[in-house]
C-alpha positions, 0 to 999 in steps of 0.5 A, a space after each residue: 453469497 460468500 463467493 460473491 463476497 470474496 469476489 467483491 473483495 479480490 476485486 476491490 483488492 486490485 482496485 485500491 491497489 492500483 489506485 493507491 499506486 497512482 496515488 502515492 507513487 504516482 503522483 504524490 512521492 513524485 510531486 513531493 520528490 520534484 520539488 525537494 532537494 536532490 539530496 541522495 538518501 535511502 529514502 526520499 522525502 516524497 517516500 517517506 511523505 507518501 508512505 506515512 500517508 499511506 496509513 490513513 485509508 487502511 486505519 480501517 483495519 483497527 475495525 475490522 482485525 484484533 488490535 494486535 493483528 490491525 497494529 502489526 497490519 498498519 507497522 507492515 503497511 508502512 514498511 511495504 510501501 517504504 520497500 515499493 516507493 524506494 524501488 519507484 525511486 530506483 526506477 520500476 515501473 508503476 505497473 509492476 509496482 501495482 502488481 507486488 501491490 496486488 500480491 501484498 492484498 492478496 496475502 493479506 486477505 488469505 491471513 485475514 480471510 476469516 473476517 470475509 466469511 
């Protein structure tokens, strides 16, 4: 039964990330990035819009971690996806973008393992 769970999970992992690639890299830091100035910063609006609306699907966390491990989870989402959505803004590809993504999950789940079993 724990196998089938972790499996689930791992599963699920590869999944939501490249769903939340298409997503947020994909369609709404390009939309956002489209239709705003072409003003060359660090970060562009549609990073930045697309990273804090990142952190509404994982606030999950704050239910299943300690608050202190949830809180640093969410502060290491958003600066994840500020580092991938400035390399989507310099050019790489969103398959590769899926793969660090996946990565990202898959240590996640191996600090947070614990909660699976």
């Amino acid at each position: 039964m724990k196998t089938k769970v972790i499996g689930i999970v791992i599963l699920n992992y590869i999944l939501n990330s490249f769903f939340e690639e298409f997503a947020y890299r994909g369609f709404i830091q390009s939309y956002v990035n489209q239709n705003s100035e072409k003003i060359r910063k660090p970060i562009s609006q549609g990073n930045l819009f697309a990273s804090i609306l990142m952190i509404f699907p994982h606030l999950g966390f704050l239910t299943i971690m300690d608050t202190v491990f949830a809180i640093t989870s969410l502060i290491l989402v958003i600066i994840f996806s500020l580092i991938l959505g400035y390399l989507k803004d310099n050019g790489m590809s969103i398959w590769k973008l899926i793969i660090i993504h996946t990565l990202i999950n898959f240590i996640h789940l191996i600090i947070n393992i614990k909660h699976y079993i």
